[in-house]
N, C-alpha and C positions, 0 to 999 in steps of 0.2 A: 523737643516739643511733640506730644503726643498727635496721629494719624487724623483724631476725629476735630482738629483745629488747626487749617492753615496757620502756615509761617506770618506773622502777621507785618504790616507795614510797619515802621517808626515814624510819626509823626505824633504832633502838640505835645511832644517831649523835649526836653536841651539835645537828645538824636537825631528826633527830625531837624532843628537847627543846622547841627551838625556834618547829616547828610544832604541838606540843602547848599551849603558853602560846597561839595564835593560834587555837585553841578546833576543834583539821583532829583528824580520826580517825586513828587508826597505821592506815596502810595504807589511807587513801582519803582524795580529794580533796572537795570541795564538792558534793553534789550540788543538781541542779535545785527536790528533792521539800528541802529540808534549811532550816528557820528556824534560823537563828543565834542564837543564846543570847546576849542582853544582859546583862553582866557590868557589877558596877558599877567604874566607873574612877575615878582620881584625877585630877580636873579642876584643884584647887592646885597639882598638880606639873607637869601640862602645859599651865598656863598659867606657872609659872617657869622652864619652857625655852624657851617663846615670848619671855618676857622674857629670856632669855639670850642670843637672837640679836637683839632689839631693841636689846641693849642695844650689840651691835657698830656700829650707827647712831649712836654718843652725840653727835655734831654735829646731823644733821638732829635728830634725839630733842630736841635743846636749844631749836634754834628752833622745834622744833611747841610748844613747853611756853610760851616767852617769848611767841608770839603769842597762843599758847590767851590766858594771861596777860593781855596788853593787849585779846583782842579781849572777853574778860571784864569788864574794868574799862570800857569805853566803853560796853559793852552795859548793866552795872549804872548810870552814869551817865546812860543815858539816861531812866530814868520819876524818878530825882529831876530831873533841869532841867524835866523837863514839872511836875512837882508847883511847881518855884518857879514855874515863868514862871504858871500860873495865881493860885496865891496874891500873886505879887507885882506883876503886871502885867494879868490878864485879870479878877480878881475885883474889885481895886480899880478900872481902868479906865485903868493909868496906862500912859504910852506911850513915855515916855520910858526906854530900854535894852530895851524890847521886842524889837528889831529887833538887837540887840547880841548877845541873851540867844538870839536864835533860829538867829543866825549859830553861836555855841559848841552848839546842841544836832546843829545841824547838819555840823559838825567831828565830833563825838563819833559820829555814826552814819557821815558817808565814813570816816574814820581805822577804827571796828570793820570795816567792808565792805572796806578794802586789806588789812588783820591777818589777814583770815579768810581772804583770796584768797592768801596769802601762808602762813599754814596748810595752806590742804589742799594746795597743790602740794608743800609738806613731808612732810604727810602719805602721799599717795602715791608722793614717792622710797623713802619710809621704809620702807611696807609691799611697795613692789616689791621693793626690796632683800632685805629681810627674807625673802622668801618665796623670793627666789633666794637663797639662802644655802641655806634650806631644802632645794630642790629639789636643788641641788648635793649636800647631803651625801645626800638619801636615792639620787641615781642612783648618786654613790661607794660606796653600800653595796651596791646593786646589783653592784659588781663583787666585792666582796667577800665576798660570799654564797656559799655552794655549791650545786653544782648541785641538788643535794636537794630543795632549797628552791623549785625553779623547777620541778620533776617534781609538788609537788604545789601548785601557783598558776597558772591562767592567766594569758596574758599581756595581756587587756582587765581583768582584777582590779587587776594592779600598775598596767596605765596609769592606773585609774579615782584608785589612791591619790596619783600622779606628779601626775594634770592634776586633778581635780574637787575631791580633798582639800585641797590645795594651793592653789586654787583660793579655796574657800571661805575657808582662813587669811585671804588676803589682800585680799579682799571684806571681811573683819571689821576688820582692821589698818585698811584704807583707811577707816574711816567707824566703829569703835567706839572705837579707842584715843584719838583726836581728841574723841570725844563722850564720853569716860570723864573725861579731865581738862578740859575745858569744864565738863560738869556738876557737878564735885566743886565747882569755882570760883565758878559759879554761883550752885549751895544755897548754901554758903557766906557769897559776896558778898550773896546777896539775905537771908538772914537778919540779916546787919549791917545794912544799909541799913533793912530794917523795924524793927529793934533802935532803932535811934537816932531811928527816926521816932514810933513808939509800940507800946508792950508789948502793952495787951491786944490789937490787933489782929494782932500777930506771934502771939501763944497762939490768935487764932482763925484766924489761918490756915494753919496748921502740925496743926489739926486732922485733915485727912485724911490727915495722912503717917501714921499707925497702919493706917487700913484699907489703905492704898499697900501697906504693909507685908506684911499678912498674906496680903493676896489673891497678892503674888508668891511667897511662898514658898509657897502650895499649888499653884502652877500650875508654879514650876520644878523640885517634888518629881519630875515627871510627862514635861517637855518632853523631858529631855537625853537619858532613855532611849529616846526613842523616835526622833530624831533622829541617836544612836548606832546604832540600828538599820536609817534610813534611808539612809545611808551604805554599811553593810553590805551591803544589797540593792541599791545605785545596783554598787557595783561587780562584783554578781553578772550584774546585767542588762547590764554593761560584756565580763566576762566571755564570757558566752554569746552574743553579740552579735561578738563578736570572735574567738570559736571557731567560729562559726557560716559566719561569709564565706568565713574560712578553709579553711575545709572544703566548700565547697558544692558542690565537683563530686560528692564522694562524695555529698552529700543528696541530689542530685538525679538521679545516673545508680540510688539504691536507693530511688528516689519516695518521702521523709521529708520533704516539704517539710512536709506539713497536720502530721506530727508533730512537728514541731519547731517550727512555730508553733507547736502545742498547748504545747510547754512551754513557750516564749517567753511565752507569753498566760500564763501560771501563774506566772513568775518577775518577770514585768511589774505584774501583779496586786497578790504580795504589795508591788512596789514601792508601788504608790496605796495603798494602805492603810495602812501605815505612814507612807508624803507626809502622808496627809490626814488621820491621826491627830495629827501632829507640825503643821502647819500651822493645825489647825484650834484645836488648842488655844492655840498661842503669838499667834495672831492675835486670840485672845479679848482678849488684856491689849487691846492698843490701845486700843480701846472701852472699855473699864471703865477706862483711866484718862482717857480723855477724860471719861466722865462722873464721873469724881471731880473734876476738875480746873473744869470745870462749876460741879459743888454748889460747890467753893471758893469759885469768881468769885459765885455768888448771896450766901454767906452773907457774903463780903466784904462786897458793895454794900448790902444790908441792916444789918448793924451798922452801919459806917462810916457809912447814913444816919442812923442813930440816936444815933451816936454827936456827927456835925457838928450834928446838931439840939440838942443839950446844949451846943453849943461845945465839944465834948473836941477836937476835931480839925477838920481845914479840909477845904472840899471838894476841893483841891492835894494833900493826903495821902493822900484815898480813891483818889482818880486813880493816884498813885502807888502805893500797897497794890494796885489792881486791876494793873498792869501786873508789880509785883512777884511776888504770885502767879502771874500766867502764866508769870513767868521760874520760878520756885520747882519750878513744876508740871511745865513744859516737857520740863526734863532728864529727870523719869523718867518721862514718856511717852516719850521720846525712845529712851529702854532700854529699854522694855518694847516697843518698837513693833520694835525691831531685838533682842530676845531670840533668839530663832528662828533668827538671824544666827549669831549668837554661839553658839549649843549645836552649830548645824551644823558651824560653825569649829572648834569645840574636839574636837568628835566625831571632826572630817576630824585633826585635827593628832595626837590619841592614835592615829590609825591609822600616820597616818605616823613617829608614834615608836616605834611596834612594832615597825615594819622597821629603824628604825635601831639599835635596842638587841637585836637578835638577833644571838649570836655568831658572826661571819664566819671561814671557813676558818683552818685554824691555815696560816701562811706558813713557819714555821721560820726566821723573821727573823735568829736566832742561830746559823745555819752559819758553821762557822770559813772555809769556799773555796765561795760558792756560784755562781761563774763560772767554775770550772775546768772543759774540756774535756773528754767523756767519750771513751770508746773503745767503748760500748756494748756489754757484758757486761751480760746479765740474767739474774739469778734468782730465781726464783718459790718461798719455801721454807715446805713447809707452810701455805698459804696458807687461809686458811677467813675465807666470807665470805658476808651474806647480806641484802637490805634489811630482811629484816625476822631479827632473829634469831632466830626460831621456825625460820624458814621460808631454809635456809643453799641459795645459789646453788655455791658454790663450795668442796667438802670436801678439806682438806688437799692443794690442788692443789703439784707442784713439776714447777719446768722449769728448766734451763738452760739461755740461749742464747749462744754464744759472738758476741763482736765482730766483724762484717759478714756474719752469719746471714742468711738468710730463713727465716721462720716460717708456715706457713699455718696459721692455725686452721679445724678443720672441725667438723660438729655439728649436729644438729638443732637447729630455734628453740627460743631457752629455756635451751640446753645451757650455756653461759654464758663464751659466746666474746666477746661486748661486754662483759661483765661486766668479763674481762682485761685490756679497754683502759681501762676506765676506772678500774680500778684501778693503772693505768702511769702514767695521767695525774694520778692523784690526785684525780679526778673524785669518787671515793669512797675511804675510807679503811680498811684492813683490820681487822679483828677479831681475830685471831692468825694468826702467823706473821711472815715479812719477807716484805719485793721487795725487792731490792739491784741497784742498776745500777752496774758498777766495784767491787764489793765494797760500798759504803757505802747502810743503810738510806734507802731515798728519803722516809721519812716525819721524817730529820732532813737534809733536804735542803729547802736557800730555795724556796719554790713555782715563783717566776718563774721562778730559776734550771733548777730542771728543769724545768717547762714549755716555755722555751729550747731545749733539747736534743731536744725532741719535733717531729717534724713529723705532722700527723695531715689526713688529706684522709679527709672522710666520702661516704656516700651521696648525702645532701639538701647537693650544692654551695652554700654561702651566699657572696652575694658583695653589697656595701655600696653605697647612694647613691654615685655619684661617676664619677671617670673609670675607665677601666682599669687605669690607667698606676699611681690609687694604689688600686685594691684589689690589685693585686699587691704593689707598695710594702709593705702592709700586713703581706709576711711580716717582712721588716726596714726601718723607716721610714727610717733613715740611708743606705738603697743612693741610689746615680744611674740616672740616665735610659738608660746604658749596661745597667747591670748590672740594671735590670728588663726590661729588652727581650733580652738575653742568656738570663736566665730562661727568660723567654718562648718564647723560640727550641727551649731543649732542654724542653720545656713538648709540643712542637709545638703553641704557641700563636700563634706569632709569624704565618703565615700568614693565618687566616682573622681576625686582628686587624686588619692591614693593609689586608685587605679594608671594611673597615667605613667608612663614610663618615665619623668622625673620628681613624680610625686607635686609638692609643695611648691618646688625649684625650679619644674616645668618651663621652659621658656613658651609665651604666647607669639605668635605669628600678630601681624598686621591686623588690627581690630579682633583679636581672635579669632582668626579662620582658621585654629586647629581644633576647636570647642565648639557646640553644639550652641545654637540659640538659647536654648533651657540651661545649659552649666553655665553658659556667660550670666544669665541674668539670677542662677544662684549666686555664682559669684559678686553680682552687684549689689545682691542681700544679705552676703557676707559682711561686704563692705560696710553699709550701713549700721549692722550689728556690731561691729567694730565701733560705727563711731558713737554709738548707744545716745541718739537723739531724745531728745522729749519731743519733737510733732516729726511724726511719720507720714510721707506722700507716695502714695503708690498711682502710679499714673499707667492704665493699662496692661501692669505687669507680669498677664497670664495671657495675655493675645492673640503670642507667636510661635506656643508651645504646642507639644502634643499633651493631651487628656493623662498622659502616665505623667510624665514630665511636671504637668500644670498639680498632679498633688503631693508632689515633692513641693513645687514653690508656695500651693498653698499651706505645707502644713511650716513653712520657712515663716512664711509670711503672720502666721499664726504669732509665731512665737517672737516676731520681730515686733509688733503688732501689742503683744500684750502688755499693760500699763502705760502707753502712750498713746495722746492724742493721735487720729490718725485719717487721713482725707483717702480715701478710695476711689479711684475711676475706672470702672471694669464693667463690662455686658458679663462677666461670669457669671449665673444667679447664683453658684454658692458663696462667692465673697459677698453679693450684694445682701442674701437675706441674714448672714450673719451682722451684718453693719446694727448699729445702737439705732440711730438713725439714716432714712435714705432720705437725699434730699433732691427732688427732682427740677430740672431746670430747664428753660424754656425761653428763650430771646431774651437773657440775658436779667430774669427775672426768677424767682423762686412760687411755683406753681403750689407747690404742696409737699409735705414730711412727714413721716412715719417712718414705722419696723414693716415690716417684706407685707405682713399679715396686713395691718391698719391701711397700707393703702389699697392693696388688693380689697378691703370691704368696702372703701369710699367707694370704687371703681369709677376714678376721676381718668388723669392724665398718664399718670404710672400703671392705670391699670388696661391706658389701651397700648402702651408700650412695651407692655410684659405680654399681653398676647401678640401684637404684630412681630414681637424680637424677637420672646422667650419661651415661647409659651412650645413650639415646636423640639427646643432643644431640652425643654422639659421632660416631652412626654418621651422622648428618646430615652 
């Protein structure tokens, strides 16, 4: 979005909807000073969509379950062999299959130890899968999205939900879903096994499963909310942290360093407090059931001696009972020790499903010709439009532009000259009226399709990791090595490409910080020439150059320019007096049109704005 038009609000669109469900103000973003409101969620539903993409694993899913399986039944086998081999061999004295009997307990513990090894490596295909599955659909929504949507999200907030949230899922995947069905098998198995060995001591030690009980549901009434909110504030702190770098030459050349640490220190803040709230308590379970698990094992060992004292039972039983209860116990400490885990996970994956179930731009998928070639006719009729509908940008604008026009738009900031472009682009969608390109409403036209027919070269040149060769490429991926270097050429880019010590092949640094503002935004004219549009938008594309630089791009621009439609926004006067038409604009209303000359003779609106703007860099 060009400089001379705030990022605009999304509202009285299906975004502002959107961002309303995501708990954002109409008409403002996050702020620094702003606690997010902890909304209860539905954690059954977003753990059966976790299981929805678990269950696209169903191979690996089968082997984690058959090993969990076997490495359960060897683990349960192992405190009965110890209970016989004393009852049968240690307490009598007899020796004979002792050494037989130790070899089988010893099977039974290598065989669980390969099972389990064999498990978790199942385990973490499963959960990495799963979580790229994830990842995948929420960056496709990403593209799916309207810009709206991104005007009011920083973009450390989305990476926080892409990598940490994300993250988290698959921390829980790797090490709870494994320890979910273990332990069901577990309780289970160790219930039978004490079952058959003797009742009453099965009833005394199943005793503390009541208080197991109640103490987690009062602790997890507590945990998830606060965890949910920890998340919240991880990707605020992601946020501003990622705005912040971003922007640091401004902090620093207007000395806001101590103030933006100050908010940093405040946004960090709420983060530990929420951490240590959410930490503090989920960490309590561990210990409490360690010591429930404890009191088990004493009041075991006490009956069981009172009981083998009466001859109810053998001292191979108590042995047994004690080893059973630790299995019995084990699992849910196991849970409750990775609770904390698991609320984070759950917390991270509602966010992430937030983004995927918000409604993505309507495409117009159902155009009867949405590849047919335009002639670029444009008309703007009655157009009214405005971020916020209180607050209308643009009142029943109309224009028409005939097929291989030039257009300049002119206007004070704000006037709502970007406004026009992004409503060409579909950027944003109108309120009343049409746009018709060729006669047919562009709002029942394929998105791609007309975006196709757009070539748009902005202010802030963006150009991608990679070589040169394919951020040009990038206007049409199917060109050859000829035809991007042809580009190139009427680009006048091809020059100081060649210069470059790997030519074409060049590797670009991180938004281009090895290239010149001027060669990046040749290169974005390359681009375009590549994808040989029929309506051309140049939106302030000589701005940020130097005076040598800006007539290289305008003579690029010339030739990009020539036989297509083409909207111009630039204070340059020499791109403005060459324009067919200048169309000046004014709260969101069309004041008056002409060529450079016609309106300079009305000396209306254009003509006080070419001496207060231009008339200086004129006479230079």
């Amino acid at each position: 979005m060009a400089k001379n038009q705030p990022s605009p609000p999304a509202s009285g669109t299906r975004a502002a909807d959107n961002l309303a469900q995501m708990g954002f103000r109409q008409g403002h973003g996050p702020r620094p000073g702003d606690v997010p409101k902890v909304r209860s969620k539905n954690a059954k539903s977003t753990l059966l969509r976790i299981w929805g993409y678990l269950k696209l694993q169903r191979w690996a899913l089968w082997v984690v379950v058959i090993c969990t399986v076997l490495t359960t039944v060897f683990t349960l086998a192992g405190p009965y062999l110890i209970g016989k081999i004393i009852d049968d061999y240690i307490d009598p004295h007899r020796s004979a299959g002792f050494v037989r009997m130790g070899l089988v307990l010893l099977a039974a513990y290598v065989c669980g130890a390969i099972f389990t090894w064999i498990q978790q490596i199942m385990a973490s295909s499963l959960s990495q899968n799963t979580v790229r599955d994830m990842r995948q659909d929420l960056f496709e929504q990403y593209q799916r999205l309207p810009i709206s949507f991104f005007d009011q999200k920083t973009h450390g907030e989305l990476m926080s939900r892409t990598t940490n949230d994300i993250a988290n899922v698959s921390n829980t995947l790797n090490q709870t879903v494994v320890q979910l069905i273990s332990s069901v098998l577990i309780l289970v198995g160790s219930v039978v096994m004490m079952l058959s060995l003797s009742l009453w001591m099965t009833l005394i030690t199943i005793l503390t499963v009541p208080l197991i009980a109640v103490f987690t549901k009062r602790i997890t009434k507590y945990t998830r909310q606060y965890f949910s909110e920890q998340q919240k504030q991880l990707g605020e702190v992601n946020g501003f942290v990622q705005e912040s770098i971003s922007g640091l030459k401004v902090i620093k050349v207007f000395g806001r360093e101590a103030k933006t640490a100050e908010q940093f220190r405040e946004i960090n803040e709420r983060l530990r407090s929420v951490g240590v709230k959410a930490q503090s308590l989920s960490g309590s379970m561990g210990p409490m059931m360690n010591m429930m698990r404890n009191l088990s094992f004493v009041v075991i060992a006490v009956f069981g001696g009172i009981f083998a004292y009466h001859d109810l039972i053998t001292v191979g039983i108590i042995v047994s009972f004690l080893n059973y209860s630790n299995q019995f116990s084990q699992p849910i400490n196991q849970l409750a020790n990775q609770y904390n885990l698991f609320q984070s996970a759950v917390a991270g994956a509602e966010r992430v499903f937030e983004v995927m179930d918000l409604q993505p731009e309507d495409g117009g998928e159902n155009t009867a010709q949405p590849d047919r070639p335009i002639k670029g006719e444009v008309t703007l009729d009655r157009v009214h439009f405005g971020y916020r509908p209180e607050v209308p940008i643009l009142k029943n604008l109309s224009l028409h532009v005939s097929p291989g026009e030039m257009i300049a738009l002119v206007g004070p900031t704000g006037a709502g000259k970007t406004t026009i472009i992004n409503l060409l682009t579909r950027f944003y969608d109108i309120q009343s009226g049409r746009i018709l390109i060729d006669g047919e409403d562009i709002g029942e036209m394929e998105m791609r399709a007309l975006r196709r027919q757009i070539g748009l070269v902005l202010q802030d040149a963006h150009v991608f990791s990679g070589t040169i060769r394919e951020n040009i490429r990038y206007g049409r991926l199917e060109a050859t090595d000829p035809e991007v270097e042809a580009a190139a050429k009427l680009a006048n880019a091809d020059t100081f490409i060649r210069k470059l010590p790997g030519g074409y092949d060049t590797d670009l640094s991180a938004e281009g910080g090895n290239l010149s503002q001027g060669q990046r935004q040749l290169l974005t004219i390359a681009r375009a020439v590549l994808a040989n549009p029929s309506i051309l938008i140049l939106d302030e594309a000589t701005s940020s150059v130097d005076t040598r630089t800006e007539l290289h791009i305008q003579e690029a621009m010339k030739t990009l320019m020539k036989g297509r439609t083409s909207f111009v926004i630039a204070h340059r006067l020499s791109t403005i007096r060459e324009a067919d038409r200048i169309v000046v604009i004014n709260d969101g209303e069309i004041m008056e049109m002409g060529s450079h000359e016609e309106l300079l003779q009305k000396k209306g609106f254009y003509y006080t704005l070419y001496h207060n703007q231009f008339a200086q860099k004129d006479a230079g």
